[in-house]
C-alpha positions as a printed Julia matrix, in Angstrom:
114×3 Matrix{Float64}:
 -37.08  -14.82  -25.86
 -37.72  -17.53  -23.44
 -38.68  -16.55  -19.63
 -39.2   -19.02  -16.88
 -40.53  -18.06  -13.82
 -39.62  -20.54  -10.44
 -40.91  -20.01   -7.42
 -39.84  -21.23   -4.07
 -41.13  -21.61   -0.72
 -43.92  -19.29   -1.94
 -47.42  -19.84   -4.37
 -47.23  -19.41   -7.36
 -48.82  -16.31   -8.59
 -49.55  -15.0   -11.74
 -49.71  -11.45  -10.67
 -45.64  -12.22   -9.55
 -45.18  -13.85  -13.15
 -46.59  -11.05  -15.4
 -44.74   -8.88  -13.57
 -41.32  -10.12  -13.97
 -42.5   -10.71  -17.81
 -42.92   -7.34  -18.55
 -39.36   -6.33  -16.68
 -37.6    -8.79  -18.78
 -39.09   -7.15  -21.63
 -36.99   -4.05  -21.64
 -33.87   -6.74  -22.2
 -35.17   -7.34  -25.66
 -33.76   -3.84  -27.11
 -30.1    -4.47  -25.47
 -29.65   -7.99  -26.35
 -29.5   -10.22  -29.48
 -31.5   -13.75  -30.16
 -31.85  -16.29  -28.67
 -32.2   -15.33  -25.03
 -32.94  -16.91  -22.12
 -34.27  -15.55  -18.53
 -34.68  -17.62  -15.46
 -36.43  -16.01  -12.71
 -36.37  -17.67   -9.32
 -38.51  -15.64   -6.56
 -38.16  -17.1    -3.07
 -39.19  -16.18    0.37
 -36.87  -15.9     3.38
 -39.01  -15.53    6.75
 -39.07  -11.6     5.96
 -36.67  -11.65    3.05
 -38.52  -11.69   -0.5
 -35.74  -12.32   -2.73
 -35.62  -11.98   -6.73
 -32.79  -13.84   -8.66
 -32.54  -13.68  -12.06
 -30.11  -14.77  -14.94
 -29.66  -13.75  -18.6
 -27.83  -15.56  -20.83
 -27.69  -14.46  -24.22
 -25.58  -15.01  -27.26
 -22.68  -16.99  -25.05
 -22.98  -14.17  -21.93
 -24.48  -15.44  -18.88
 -25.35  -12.22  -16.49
 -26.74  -12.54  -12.96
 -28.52  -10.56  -10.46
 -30.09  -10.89   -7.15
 -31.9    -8.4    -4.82
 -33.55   -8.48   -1.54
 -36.79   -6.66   -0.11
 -39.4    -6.95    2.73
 -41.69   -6.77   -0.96
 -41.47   -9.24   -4.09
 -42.59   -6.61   -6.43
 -39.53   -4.16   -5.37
 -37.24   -6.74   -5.43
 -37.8    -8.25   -8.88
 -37.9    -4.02   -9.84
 -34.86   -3.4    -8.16
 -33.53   -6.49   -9.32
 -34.79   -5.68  -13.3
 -32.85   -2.65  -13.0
 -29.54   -4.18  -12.11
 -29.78   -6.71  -14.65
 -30.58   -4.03  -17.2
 -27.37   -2.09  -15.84
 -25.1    -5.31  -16.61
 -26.59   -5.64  -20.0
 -26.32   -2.18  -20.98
 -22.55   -1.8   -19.83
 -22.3    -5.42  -21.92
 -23.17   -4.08  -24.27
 -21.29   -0.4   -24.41
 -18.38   -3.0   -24.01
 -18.74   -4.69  -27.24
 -19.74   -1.56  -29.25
 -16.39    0.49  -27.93
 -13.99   -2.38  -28.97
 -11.95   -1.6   -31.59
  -9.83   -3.61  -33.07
  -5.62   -2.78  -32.37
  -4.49   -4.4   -35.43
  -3.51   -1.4   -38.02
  -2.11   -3.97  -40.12
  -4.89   -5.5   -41.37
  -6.74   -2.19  -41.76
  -4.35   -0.91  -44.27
  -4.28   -2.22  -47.92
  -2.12   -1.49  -50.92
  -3.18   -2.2   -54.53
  -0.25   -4.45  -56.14
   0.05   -1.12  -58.49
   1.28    1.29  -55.83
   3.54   -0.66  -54.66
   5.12   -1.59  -58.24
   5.66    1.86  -58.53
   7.46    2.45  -55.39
């Protein structure tokens, strides 16, 4: 798993870093190798804003919250990303496949006998 951490119009801080490290670390149970997170954190005059994008295994997911506080924004923010992964993810495990055809098979000796 590979997590960058950019910030803008704000220092850096490593506090703000470890943080959004640990989030991301609840992706790792949903999600399959390689994956990539890009956290941006940004300041707005009041606005603290946390952006952050998953891509994983050809899926890019995005999310982006607002808060008058970085840490609640990069929580809330965590949690809708996890959200989007999880119904991802509930997606692929409930498709089934429509093609009866190809689930069915004969042996060439049942069918010599019909």
């Amino acid at each position: 798993m590979h997590i960058t951490v950019t910030f803008r119009h704000l220092d850096a801080s490593d506090a703000l870093k470890e943080h959004a490290d640990e989030k991301s670390e609840r992706l790792k149970t949903y999600l399959v190798e390689p994956i990539e997170i890009h956290w941006v954190l940004s300041v707005e005059k009041i606005r603290h804003i946390a952006d952050v994008t998953v891509v994983a295994g050809g899926v890019s997911l995005k999310a982006q919250e607002s808060t008058q506080d970085m840490y609640s924004a990069i929580d809330l923010a965590a949690t809708k990303i996890e959200t989007q992964v999880r119904k991802h993810k509930e997606r692929l495990k409930d498709h089934k496949s429509h093609d009866k055809a190809s689930s069915i098979r004969y042996d060439s000796a049942d069918e010599v006998e019909e």
